[in-house]
C-alpha positions in Angstrom: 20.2 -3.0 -10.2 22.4 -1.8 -7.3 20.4 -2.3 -3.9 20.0 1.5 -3.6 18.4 2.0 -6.5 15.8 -1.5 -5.6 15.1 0.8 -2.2 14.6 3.8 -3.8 12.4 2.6 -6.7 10.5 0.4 -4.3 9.7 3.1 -1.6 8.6 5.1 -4.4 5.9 2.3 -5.9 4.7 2.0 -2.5 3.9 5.3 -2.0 2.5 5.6 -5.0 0.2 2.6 -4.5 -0.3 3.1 -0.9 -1.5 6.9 -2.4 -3.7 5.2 -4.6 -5.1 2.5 -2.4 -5.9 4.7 0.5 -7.2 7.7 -1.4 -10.0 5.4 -2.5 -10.4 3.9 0.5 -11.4 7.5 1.9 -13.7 8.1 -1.5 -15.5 5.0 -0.9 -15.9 5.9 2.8 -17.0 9.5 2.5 -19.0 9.0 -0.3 -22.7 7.5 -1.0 -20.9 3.7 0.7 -20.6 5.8 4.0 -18.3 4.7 7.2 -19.6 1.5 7.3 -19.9 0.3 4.0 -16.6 1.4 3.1 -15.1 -0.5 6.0 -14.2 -4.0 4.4 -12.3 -2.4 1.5 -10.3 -0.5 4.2 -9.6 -3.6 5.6 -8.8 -5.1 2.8 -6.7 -2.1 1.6 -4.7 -2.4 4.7 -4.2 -6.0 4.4 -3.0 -5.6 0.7 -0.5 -2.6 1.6 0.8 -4.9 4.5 1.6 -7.3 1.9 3.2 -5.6 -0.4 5.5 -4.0 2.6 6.2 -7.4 3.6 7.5 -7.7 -0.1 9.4 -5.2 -0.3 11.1 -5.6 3.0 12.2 -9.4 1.5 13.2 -8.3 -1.9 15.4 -4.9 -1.3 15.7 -4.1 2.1 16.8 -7.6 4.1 20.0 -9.1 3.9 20.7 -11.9 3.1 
């Protein structure tokens, strides 16, 4: 695939997942888990978004 297209597809799966991954983040949170119990899969969530960011940013976006 061009590099366009691995930008394009790739900021869309992160949205997506970053949707995903934070919408139930904020379920857990509100929910019967409450601030605090929902606060290491936030972190977590954060941490695993980060990642995959990182990922990205090496696989489509850098130069090489």
């Amino acid at each position: 695939m061009s590099r366009l297209t691995n930008i394009i597809m790739g900021l869309i799966g992160i949205g997506l997942m970053m949707t995903f991954i934070l919408g139930l983040a904020h379920s857990i949170s509100t929910g019967f888990a409450g601030f605090w119990g929902g606060l290491p899969f936030l972190c977590i969530a954060i941490f695993v978004i980060a990642l995959a960011l990182y990922n990205f940013w090496e696989d489509a976006v850098k130069k090489d």
